[in-house]
N, C-alpha and C positions, 0 to 999 in steps of 0.2 A: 505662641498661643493661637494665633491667626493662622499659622498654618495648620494644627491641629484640627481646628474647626472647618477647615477647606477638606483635612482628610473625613471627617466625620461626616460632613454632609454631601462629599462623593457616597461614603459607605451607605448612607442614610438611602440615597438615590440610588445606588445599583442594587441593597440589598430588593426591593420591589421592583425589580426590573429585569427585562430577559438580559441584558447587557450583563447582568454578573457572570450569568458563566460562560457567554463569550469574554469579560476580561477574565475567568479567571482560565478559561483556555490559554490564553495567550500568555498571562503569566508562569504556567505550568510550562508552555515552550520554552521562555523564555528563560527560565531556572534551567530547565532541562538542559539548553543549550550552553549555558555558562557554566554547568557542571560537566558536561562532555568537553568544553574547551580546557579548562581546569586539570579533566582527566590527561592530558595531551591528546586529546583524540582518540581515544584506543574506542573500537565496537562496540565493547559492553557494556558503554553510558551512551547509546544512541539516545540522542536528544526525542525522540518520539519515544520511543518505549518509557524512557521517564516520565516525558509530561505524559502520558499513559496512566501509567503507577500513579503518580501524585495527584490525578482527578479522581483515579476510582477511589487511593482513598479519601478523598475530600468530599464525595459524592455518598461513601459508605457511613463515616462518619459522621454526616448530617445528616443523611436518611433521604436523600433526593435521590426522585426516581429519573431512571431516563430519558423517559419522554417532558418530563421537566427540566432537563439537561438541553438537550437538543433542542427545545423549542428558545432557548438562548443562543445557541451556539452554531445552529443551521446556516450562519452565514459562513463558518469557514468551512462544512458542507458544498455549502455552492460554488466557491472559489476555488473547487477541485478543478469546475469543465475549464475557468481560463485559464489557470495554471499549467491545465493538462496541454491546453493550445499554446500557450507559448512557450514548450518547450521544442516547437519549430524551432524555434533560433536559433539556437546552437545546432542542429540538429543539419539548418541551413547552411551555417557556416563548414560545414566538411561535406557539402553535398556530393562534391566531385570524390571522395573518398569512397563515400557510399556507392556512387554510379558504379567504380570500377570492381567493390567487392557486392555485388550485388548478388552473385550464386552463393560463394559460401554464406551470405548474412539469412540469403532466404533457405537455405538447406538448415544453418544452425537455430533458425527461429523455429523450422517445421517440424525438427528432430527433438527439440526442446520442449516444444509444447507437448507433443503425441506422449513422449516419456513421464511427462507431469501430470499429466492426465491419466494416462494410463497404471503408472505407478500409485498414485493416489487411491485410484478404485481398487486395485488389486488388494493393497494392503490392507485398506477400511473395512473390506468384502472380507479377508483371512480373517479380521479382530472380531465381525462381526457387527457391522454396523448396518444399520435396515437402510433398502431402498432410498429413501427420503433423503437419509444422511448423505449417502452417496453422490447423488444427485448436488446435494449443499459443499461437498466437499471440491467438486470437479472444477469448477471456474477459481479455486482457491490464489491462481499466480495469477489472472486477470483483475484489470485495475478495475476496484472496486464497484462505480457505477454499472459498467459491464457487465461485472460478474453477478449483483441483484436483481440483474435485467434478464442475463440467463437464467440463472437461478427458478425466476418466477415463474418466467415462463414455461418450463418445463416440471412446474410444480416441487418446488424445493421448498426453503426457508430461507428467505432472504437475510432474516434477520440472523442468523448463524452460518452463512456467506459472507456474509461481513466481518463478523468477528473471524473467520479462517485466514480472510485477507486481509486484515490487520496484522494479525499472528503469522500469516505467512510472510509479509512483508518485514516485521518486526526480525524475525529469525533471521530472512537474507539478510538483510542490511549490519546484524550484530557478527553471524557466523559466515555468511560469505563469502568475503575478503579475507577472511584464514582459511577457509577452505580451498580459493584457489590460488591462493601461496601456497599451500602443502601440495596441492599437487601440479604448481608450476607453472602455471598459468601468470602470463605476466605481461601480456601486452593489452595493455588501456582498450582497445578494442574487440577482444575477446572477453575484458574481465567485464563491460559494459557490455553487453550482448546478455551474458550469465545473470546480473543484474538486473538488470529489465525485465527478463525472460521468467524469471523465478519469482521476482520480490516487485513487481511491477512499482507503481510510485516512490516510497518507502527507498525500495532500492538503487533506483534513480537518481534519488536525493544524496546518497550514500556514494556513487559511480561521480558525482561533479563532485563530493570530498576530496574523489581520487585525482579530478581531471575532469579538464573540458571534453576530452575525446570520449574518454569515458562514459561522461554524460551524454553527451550527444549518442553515443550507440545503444547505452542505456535506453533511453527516449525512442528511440524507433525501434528496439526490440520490444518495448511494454505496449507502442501502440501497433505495431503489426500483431503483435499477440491476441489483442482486443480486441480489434479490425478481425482476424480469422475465425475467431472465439466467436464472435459475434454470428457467424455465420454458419459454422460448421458444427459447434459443440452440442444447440439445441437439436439439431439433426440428431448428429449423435447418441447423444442419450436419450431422446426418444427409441432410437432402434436398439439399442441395447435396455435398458428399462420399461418399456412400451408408453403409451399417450397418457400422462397424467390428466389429461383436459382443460 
């Protein structure tokens, strides 16, 4: 009975409070994540894509909007930047790996992004998708705050930058790792490069599944990616789109 009343007057307290849907963030990972362990691990219960699924519907079924969502939940938001920083550390730990492949990492980061980039527009541009989209589509493998930063800048939609790189990231991290099984790819340090490179965060998270090496190459593919992005893409699509303002 006394406990019942402890859970009711939790419920009582979150339901008026932004803290619900940061807990119910966290409990939607944390299902997620007990259902992918469950699975054996296989890709297509990535613990994010679920607790994904299980918020929207929880969010559609009650009728809450998202900026009522978010104004809860902003804190796991913001523990992207340190998370993003401490994935130095593993990343430290094989530094002397990195020093000695440092052409091929920076040839397969340079050749990786140009392709993503460039592949993306092309196709959007064939299906028909306007300026605007284009622009929203282009930072789509860049990790997320990056890519709303480019995004803005060069007058896109941030707010559908985001959901690409969610969706982009969601897709690497489920299809991936069967991808570069099929075509043979199998060294922890090439399959992390691919990872990074494509499915920035998300993917990352997917590569230390694999392996610490993994990870760790993951991790400096997604922030070299972001690091270049940052610098060269708004350029870019200004010259090819012209000055949004």
């Amino acid at each position: 009975m006394e406990f019942d009343l402890a859970l009711g007057d939790i419920w009582v307290y979150l339901s008026t409070s932004p803290l619900l849907h940061l807990t119910l963030t966290l409990l939607a990972y944390l299902a997620g994540d007990w259902l992918f362990r469950r699975s054996g691990r296989k890709a297509l219960f990535n613990p994010v894509l679920l607790s994904i699924l299980m918020l929207v519907t929880v969010l559609t079924a009650t009728g809450t909007r998202y900026e009522t969502y978010f104004e809860g939940a902003q804190f796991v938001h913001f523990m992207l930047g340190p998370a993003t920083v401490a994935l130095a550390i593993p990343l430290y730990r094989h530094l002397d790996l990195v020093r000695r492949l440092w052409l091929p990492i920076l040839v397969s980061i340079v050749t990786g992004a140009v392709v993503s980039v460039t592949s993306t527009i092309l196709i959007a541009d064939w299906l028909g998708a306007s300026r605007q989209t284009l622009i929203s589509l282009a930072p789509k493998s860049v990790t997320a705050p990056v890519a709303m930063g480019i995004t803005e800048k060069v007058g896109g939609l941030p707010s559908l930058t985001a959901a690409l790189v969610v969706l982009t990231g969601v897709l690497g991290a489920v299809i991936g790792p069967a991808v570069l099984a099929a075509v043979r790819v199998r060294d922890d340090r090439a399959r992390g490069l691919a990872l990074g490179l494509s499915a920035h965060g998300i993917g990352t998270a997917r590569a230390f599944q694999i392996g610490s090496l993994a990870g760790a190459f993951s991790a400096l593919a997604m922030g070299l990616t972001a690091m270049a992005s940052a610098f060269v893409l708004p350029a870019l699509l200004r010259w090819v789109f012209g000055d949004f303002g």
